[in-house]
LUMNUVO-388969 format. One record per residue: residue number from 1; y, x, z of N, C-alpha, C in turn. Coordinates in nm, 4 decimals. Layout:
N
+-----+----------+----------+----------+----------+----------+----------+----------+----------+----------+
| num |     n.yy |     n.xx |     n.zz |    ca.yy |    ca.xx |    ca.zz |     c.yy |     c.xx |     c.zz |
+-----+----------+----------+----------+----------+----------+----------+----------+----------+----------+
| NUM |        Y |        X |        Z |        Y |        X |        Z |        Y |        X |        Z |
...
+-----+----------+----------+----------+----------+----------+----------+----------+----------+----------+
***
This chain:
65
+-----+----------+----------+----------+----------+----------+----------+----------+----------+----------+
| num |     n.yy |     n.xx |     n.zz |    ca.yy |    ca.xx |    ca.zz |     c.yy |     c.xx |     c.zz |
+-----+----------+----------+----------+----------+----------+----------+----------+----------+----------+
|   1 |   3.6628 |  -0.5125 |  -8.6540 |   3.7618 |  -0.5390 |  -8.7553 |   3.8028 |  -0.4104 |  -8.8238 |
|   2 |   3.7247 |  -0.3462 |  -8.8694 |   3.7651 |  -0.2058 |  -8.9536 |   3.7949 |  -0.2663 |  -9.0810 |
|   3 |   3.7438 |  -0.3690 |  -9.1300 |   3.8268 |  -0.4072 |  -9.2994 |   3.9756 |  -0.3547 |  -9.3009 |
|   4 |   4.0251 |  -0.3743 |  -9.1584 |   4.1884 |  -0.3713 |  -9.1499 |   4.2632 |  -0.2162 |  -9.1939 |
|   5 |   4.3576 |  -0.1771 |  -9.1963 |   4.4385 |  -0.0151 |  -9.1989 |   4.4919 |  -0.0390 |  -9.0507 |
|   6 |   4.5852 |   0.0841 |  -9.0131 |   4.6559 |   0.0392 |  -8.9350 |   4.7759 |  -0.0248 |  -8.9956 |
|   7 |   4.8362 |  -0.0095 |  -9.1367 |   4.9688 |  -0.0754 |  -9.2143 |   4.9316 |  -0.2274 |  -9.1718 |
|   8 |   4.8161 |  -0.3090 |  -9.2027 |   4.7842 |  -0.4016 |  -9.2055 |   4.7915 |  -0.4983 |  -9.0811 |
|   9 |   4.7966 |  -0.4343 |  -8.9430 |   4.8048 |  -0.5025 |  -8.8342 |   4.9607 |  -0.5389 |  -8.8252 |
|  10 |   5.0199 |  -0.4318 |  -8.8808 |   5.1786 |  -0.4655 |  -8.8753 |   5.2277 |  -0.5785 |  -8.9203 |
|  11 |   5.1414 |  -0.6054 |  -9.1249 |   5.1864 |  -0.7367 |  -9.1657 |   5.1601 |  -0.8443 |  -9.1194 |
|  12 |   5.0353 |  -0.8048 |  -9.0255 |   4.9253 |  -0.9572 |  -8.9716 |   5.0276 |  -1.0051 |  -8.8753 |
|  13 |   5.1059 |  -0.9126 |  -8.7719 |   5.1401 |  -0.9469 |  -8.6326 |   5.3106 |  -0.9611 |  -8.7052 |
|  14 |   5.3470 |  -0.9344 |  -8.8012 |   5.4891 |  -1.0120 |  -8.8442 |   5.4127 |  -1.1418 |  -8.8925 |
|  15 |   5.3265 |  -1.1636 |  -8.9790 |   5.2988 |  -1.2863 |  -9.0139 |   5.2813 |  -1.4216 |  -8.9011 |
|  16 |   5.2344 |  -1.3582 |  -8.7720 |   5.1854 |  -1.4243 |  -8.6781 |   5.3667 |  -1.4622 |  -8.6030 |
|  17 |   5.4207 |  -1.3469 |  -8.6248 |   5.5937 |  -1.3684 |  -8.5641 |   5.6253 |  -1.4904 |  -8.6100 |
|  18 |   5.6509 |  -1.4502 |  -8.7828 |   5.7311 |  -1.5467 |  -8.8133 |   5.6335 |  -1.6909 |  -8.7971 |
|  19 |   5.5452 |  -1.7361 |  -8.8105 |   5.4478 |  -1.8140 |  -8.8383 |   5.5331 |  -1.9278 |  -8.6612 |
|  20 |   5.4944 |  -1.8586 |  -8.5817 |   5.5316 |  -1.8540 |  -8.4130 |   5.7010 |  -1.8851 |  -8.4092 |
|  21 |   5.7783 |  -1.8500 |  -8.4690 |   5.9140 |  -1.8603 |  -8.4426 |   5.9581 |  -2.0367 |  -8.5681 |
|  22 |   5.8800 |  -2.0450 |  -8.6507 |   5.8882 |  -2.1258 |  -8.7220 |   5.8211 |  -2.2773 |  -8.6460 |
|  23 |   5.7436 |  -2.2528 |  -8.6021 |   5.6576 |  -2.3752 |  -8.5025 |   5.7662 |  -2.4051 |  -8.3980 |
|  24 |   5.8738 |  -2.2993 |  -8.3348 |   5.9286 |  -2.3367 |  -8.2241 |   6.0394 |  -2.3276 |  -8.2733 |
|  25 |   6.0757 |  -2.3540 |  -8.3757 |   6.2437 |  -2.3818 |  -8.4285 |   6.2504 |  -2.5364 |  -8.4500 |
|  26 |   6.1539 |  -2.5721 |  -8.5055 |   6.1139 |  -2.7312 |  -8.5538 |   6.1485 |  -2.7752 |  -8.6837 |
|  27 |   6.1694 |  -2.6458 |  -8.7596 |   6.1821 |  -2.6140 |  -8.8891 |   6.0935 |  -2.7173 |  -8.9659 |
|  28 |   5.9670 |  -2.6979 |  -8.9421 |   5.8460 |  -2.7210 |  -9.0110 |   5.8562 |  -2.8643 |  -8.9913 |
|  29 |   5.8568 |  -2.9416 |  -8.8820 |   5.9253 |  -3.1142 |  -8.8683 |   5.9677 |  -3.1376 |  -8.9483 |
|  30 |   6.1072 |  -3.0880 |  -8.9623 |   6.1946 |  -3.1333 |  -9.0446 |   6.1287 |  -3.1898 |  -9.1713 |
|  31 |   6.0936 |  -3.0495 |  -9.2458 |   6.0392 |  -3.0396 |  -9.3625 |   5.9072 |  -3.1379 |  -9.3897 |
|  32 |   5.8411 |  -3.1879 |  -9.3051 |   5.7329 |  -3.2777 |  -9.3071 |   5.8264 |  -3.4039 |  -9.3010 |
|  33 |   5.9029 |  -3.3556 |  -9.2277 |   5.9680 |  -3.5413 |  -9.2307 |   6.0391 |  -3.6040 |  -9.4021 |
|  34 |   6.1285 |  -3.4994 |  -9.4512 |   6.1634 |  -3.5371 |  -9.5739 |   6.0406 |  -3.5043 |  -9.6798 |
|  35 |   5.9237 |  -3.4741 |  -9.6595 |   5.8011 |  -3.4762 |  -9.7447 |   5.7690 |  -3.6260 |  -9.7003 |
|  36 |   5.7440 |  -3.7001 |  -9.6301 |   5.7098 |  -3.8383 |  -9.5689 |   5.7974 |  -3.9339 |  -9.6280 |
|  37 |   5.9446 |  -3.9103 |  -9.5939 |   6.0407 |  -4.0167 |  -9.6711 |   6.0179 |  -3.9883 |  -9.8512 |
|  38 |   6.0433 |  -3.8069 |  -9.9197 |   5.9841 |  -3.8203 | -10.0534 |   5.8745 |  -3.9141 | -10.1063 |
|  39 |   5.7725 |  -3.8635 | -10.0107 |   5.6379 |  -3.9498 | -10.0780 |   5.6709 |  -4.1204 | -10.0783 |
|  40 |   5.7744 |  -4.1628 |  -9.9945 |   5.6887 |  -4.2926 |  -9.9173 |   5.7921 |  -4.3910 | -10.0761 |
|  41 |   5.9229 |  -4.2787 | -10.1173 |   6.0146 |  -4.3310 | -10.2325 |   5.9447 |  -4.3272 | -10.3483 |
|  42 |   5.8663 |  -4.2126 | -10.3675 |   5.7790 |  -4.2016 | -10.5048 |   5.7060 |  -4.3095 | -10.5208 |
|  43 |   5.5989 |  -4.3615 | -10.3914 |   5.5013 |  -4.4510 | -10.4029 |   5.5314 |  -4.5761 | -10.4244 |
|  44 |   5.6733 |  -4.6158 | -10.3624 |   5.7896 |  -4.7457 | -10.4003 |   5.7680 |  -4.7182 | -10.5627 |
|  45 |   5.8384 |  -4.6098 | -10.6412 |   5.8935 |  -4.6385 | -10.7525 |   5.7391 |  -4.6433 | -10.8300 |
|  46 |   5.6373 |  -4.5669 | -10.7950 |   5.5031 |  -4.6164 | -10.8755 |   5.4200 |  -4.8079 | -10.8289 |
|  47 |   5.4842 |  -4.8185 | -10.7383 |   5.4564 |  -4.9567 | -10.6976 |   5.4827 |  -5.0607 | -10.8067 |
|  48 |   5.6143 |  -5.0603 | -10.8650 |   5.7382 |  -5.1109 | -10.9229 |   5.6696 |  -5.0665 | -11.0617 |
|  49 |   5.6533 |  -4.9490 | -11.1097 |   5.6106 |  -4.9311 | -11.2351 |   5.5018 |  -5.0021 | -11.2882 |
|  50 |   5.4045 |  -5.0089 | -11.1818 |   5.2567 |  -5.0377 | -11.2017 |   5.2801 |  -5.1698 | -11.2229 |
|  51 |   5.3983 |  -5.2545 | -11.1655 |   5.4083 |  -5.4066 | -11.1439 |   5.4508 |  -5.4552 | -11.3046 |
|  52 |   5.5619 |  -5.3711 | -11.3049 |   5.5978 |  -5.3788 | -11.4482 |   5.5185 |  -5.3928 | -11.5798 |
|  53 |   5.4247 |  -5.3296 | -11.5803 |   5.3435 |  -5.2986 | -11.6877 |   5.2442 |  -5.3806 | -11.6811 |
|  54 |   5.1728 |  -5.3955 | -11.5511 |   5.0939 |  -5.5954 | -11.5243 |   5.1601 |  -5.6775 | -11.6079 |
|  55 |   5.2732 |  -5.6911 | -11.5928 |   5.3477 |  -5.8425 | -11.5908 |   5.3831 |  -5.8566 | -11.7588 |
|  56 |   5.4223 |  -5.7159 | -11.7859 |   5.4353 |  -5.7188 | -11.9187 |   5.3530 |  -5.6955 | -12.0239 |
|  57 |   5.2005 |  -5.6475 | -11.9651 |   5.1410 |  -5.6149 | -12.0429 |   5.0919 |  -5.5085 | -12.1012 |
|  58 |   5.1908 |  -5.4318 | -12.1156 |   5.1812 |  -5.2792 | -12.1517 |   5.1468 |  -5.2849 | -12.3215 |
|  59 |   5.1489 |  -5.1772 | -12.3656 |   5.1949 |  -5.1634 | -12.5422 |   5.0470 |  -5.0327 | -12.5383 |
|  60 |   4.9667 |  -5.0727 | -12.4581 |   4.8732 |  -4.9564 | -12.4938 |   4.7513 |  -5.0264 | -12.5763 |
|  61 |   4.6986 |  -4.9486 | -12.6377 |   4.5591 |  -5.0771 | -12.7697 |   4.4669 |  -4.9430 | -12.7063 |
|  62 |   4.3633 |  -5.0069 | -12.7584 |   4.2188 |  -4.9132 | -12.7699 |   4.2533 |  -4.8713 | -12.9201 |
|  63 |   4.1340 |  -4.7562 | -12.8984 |   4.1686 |  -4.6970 | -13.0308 |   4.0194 |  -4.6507 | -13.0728 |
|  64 |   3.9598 |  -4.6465 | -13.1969 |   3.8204 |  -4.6544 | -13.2031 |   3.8446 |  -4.5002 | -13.2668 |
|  65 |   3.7802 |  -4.4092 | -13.2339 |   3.7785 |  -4.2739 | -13.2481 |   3.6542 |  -4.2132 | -13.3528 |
+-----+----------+----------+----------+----------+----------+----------+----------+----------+----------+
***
């Protein structure tokens, strides 16, 4: 591993700290969990949109170019 400096082992082995202290806080859970409830509300409200625009038809034409 000579690509490395010695400056460089310093950032690697803080990166590896924080990386390590973040896995065992349960930080990162959290944050997956309200990414799971986000997505699962978005996919509701595109559910609902998509239904909408079936039912009504939608206002889109072809257009000959």
């Amino acid at each position: 591993m000579g690509i490395f400096g010695k400056g460089s082992w310093v950032v690697i082995g803080g990166l590896l700290l924080v990386a390590g202290v973040l896995l065992k806080t349960g930080l990162i859970q959290w944050l997956l969990d309200l990414m799971g409830f986000i997505l699962i509300i978005v996919g509701i409200v595109v559910v609902i949109v998509g239904l909408v625009k079936l039912v009504t038809g939608g206002r889109g034409r072809s257009r000959d170019y």
